[in-house]
PyMOL commands that place a pseudoatom at each C-alpha (Angstrom):
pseudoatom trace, name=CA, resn=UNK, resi=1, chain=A, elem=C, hetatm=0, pos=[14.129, -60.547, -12.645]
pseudoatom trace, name=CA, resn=UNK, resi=2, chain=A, elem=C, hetatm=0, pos=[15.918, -57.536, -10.415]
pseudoatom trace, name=CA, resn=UNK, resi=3, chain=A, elem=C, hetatm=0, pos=[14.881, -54.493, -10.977]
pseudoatom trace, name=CA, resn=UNK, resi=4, chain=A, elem=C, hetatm=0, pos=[17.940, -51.141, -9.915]
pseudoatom trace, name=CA, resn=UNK, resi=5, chain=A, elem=C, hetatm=0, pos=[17.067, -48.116, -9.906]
pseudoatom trace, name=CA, resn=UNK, resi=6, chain=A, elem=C, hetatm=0, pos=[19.231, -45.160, -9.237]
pseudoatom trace, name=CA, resn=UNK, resi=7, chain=A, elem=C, hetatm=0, pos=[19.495, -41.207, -10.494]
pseudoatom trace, name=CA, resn=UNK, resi=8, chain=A, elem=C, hetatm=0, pos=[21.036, -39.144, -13.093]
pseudoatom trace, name=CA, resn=UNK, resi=9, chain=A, elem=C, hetatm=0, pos=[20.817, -36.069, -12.489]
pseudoatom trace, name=CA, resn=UNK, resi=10, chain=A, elem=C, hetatm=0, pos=[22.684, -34.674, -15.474]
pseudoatom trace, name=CA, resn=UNK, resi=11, chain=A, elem=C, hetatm=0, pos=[19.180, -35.755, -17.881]
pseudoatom trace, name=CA, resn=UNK, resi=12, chain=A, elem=C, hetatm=0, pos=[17.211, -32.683, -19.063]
pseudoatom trace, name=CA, resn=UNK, resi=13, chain=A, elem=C, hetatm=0, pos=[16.082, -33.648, -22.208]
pseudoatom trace, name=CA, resn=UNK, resi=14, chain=A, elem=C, hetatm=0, pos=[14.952, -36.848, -24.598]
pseudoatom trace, name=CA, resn=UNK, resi=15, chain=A, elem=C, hetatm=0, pos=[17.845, -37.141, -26.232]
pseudoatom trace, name=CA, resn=UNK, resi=16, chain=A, elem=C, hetatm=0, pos=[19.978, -37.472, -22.824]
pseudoatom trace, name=CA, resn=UNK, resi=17, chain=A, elem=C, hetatm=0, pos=[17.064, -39.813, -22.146]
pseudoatom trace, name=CA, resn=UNK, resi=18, chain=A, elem=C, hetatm=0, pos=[17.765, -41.748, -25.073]
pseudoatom trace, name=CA, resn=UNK, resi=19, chain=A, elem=C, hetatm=0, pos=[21.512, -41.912, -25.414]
pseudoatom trace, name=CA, resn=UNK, resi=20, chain=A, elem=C, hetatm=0, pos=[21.400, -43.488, -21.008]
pseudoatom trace, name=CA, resn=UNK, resi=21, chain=A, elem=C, hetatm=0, pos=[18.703, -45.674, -22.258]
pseudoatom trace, name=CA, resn=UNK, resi=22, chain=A, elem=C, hetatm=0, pos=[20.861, -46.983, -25.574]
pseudoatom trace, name=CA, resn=UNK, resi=23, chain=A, elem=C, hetatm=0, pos=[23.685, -47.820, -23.353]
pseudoatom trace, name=CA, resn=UNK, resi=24, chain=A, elem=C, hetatm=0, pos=[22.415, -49.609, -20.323]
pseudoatom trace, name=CA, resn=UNK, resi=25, chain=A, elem=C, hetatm=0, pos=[20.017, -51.698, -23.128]
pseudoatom trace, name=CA, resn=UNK, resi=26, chain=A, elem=C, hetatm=0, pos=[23.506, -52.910, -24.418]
pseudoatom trace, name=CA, resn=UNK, resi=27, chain=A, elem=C, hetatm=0, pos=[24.224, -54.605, -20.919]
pseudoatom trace, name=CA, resn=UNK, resi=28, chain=A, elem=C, hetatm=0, pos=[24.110, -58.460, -20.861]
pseudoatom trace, name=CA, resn=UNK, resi=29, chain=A, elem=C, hetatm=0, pos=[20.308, -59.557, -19.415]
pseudoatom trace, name=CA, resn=UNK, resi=30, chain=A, elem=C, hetatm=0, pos=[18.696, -55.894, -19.538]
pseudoatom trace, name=CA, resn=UNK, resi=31, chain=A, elem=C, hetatm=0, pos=[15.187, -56.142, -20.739]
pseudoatom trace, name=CA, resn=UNK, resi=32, chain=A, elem=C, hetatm=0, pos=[13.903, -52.860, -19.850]
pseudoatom trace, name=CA, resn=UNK, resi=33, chain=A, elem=C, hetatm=0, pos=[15.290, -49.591, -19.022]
pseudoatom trace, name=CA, resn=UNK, resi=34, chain=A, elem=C, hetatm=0, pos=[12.489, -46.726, -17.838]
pseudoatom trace, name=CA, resn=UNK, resi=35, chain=A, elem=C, hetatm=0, pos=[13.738, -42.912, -16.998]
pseudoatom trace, name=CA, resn=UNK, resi=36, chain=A, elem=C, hetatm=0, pos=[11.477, -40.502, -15.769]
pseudoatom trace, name=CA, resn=UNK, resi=37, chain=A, elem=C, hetatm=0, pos=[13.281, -36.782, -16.731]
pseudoatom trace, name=CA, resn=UNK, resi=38, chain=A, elem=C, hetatm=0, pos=[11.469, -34.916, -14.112]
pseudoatom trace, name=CA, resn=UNK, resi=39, chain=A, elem=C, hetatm=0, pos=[12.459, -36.942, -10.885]
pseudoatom trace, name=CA, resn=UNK, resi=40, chain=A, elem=C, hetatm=0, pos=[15.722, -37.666, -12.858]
pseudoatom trace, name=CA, resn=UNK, resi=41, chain=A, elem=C, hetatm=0, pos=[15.217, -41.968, -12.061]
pseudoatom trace, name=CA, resn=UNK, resi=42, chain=A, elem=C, hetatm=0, pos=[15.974, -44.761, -14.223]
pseudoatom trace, name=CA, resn=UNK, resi=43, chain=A, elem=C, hetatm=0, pos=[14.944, -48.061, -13.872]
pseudoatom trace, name=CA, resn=UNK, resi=44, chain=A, elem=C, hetatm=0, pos=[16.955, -50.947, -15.135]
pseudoatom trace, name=CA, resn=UNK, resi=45, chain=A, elem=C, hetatm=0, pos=[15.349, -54.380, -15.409]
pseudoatom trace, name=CA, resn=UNK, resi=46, chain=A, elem=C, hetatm=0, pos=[17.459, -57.515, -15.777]
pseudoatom trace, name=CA, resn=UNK, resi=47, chain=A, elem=C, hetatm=0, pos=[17.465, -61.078, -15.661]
pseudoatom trace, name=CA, resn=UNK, resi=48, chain=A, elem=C, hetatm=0, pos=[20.461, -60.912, -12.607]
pseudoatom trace, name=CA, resn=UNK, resi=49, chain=A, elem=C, hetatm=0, pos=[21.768, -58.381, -10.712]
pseudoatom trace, name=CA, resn=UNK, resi=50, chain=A, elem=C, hetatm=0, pos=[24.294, -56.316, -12.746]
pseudoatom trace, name=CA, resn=UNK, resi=51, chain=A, elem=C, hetatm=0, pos=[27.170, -54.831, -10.842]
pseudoatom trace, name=CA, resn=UNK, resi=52, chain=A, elem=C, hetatm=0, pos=[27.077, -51.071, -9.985]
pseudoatom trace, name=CA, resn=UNK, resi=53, chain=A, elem=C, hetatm=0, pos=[30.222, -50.653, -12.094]
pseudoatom trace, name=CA, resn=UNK, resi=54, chain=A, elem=C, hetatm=0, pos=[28.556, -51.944, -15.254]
pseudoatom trace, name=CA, resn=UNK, resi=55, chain=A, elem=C, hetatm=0, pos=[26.187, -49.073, -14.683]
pseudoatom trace, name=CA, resn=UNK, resi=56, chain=A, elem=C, hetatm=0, pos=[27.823, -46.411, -13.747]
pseudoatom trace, name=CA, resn=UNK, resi=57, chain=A, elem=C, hetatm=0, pos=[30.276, -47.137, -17.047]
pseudoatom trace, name=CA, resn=UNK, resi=58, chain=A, elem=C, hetatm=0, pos=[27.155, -47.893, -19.350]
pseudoatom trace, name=CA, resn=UNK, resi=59, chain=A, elem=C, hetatm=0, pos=[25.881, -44.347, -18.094]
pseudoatom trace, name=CA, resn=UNK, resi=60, chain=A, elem=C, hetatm=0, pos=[29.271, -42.514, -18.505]
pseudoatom trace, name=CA, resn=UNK, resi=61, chain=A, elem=C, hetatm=0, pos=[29.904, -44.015, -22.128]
pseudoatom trace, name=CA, resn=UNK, resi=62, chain=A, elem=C, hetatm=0, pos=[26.052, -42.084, -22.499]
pseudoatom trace, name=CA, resn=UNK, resi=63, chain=A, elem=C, hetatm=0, pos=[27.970, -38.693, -21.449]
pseudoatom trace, name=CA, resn=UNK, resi=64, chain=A, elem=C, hetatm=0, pos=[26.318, -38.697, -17.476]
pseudoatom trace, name=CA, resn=UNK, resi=65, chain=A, elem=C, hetatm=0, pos=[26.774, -39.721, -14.204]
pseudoatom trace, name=CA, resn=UNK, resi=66, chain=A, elem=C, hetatm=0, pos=[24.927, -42.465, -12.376]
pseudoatom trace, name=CA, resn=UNK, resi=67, chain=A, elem=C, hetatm=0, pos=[24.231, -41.990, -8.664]
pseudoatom trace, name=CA, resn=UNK, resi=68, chain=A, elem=C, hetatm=0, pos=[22.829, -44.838, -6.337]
pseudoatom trace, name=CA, resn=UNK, resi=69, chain=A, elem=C, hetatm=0, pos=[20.646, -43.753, -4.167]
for i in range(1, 69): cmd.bond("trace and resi %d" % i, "trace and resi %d" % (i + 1))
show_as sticks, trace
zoom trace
């Protein structure tokens, strides 16, 4: 398992939460995505790496902007 985690600092509410966490669940081998709204972090679980720009496109189609830290 590999485990990313990176911000977006765009989130402020649970439905931004849940329309980042729809999309990067549709990525091939994600098994668990976790964001925490207040430090603005989300945590992407997968069964092998995924490439930054299958994040940072899974988090745009969502209406934000992913930022590695």
């Amino acid at each position: 398992m590999t485990t990313t985690t990176f911000r977006v600092p765009g989130m402020t509410c649970g439905h931004c939460k849940q329309a980042v966490t729809t999309e990067l669940s549709k990525l091939a081998g994600v098994s668990t995505v976790e964001v925490d709204l207040d430090t603005k972090a989300v945590t992407v679980t997968s069964g092998a790496a995924l490439a930054w720009a299958q994040i940072a496109e899974a988090v745009d189609e969502a209406g934000f902007e992913a930022i590695s830290d």
